[in-house]
C-alpha positions as CSV (number, residue, x, y, z in Angstrom):
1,X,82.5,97.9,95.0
2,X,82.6,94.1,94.0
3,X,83.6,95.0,90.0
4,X,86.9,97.2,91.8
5,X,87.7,94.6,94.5
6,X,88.8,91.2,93.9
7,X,89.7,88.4,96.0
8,X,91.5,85.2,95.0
9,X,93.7,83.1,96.6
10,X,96.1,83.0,94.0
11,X,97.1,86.4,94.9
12,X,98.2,88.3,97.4
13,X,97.3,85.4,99.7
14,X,93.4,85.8,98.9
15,X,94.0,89.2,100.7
16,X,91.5,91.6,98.7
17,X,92.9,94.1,96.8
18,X,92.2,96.0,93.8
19,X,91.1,94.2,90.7
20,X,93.3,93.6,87.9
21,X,96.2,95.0,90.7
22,X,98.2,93.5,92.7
23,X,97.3,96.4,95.5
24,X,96.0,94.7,98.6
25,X,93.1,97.1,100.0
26,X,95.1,97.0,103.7
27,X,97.6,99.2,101.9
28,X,95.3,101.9,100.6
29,X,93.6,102.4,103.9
30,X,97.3,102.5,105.8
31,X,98.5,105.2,103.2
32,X,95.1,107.2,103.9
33,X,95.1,106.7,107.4
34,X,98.8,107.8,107.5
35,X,98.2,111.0,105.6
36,X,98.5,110.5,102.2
37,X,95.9,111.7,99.9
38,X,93.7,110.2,96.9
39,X,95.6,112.5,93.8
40,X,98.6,111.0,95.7
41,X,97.9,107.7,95.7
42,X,96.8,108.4,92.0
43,X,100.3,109.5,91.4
44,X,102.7,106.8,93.4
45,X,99.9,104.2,91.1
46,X,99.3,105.1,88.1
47,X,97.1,102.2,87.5
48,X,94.9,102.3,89.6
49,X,91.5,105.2,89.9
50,X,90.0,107.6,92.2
51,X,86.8,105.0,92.1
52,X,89.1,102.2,93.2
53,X,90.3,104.0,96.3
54,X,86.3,105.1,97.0
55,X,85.9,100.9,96.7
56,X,88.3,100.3,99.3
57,X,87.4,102.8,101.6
58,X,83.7,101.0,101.2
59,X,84.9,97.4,101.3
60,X,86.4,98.5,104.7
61,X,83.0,100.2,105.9
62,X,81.1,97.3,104.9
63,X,83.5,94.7,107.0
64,X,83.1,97.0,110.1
65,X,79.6,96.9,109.8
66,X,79.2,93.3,109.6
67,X,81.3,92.6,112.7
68,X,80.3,93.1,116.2
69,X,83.4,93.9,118.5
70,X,83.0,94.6,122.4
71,X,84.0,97.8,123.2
72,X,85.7,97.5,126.4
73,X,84.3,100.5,129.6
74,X,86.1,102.1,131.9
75,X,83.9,102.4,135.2
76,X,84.8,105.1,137.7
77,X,85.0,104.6,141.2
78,X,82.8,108.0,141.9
């Protein structure tokens, strides 16, 4: 993942994208999320590679697994 995703404050606001791209990761995820699929994500960017969507999908995994979030319950009154 690290020698796909890069991370500098110079662009993209330090948001991480994909290396040598000027693709934040947040983008990728949104497109997926929404629908879209990798061969087409392959085709609207021709620069970037099916290992480099796999990288952000696992840069993503590994920041939801390193942060602890309450998960709010709904008690019933039974």
């Amino acid at each position: 993942m690290l020698e796909r995703i890069s991370i500098d404050p110079k662009i993209c606001h330090g948001q991480a994208c994909i290396k040598g791209t000027r693709i934040p990761v947040h983008q990728i995820l949104q497109m997926l999320a929404n629908g879209d699929t990798i061969e087409e994500l392959i085709e609207e960017y021709p620069s970037i590679k099916r290992e480099d969507i796999l990288a952000c999908l696992d840069y993503a995994g590994t920041l939801a697994e390193e942060q602890l979030s309450p998960v709010e319950t709904i008690e019933s009154n039974n």
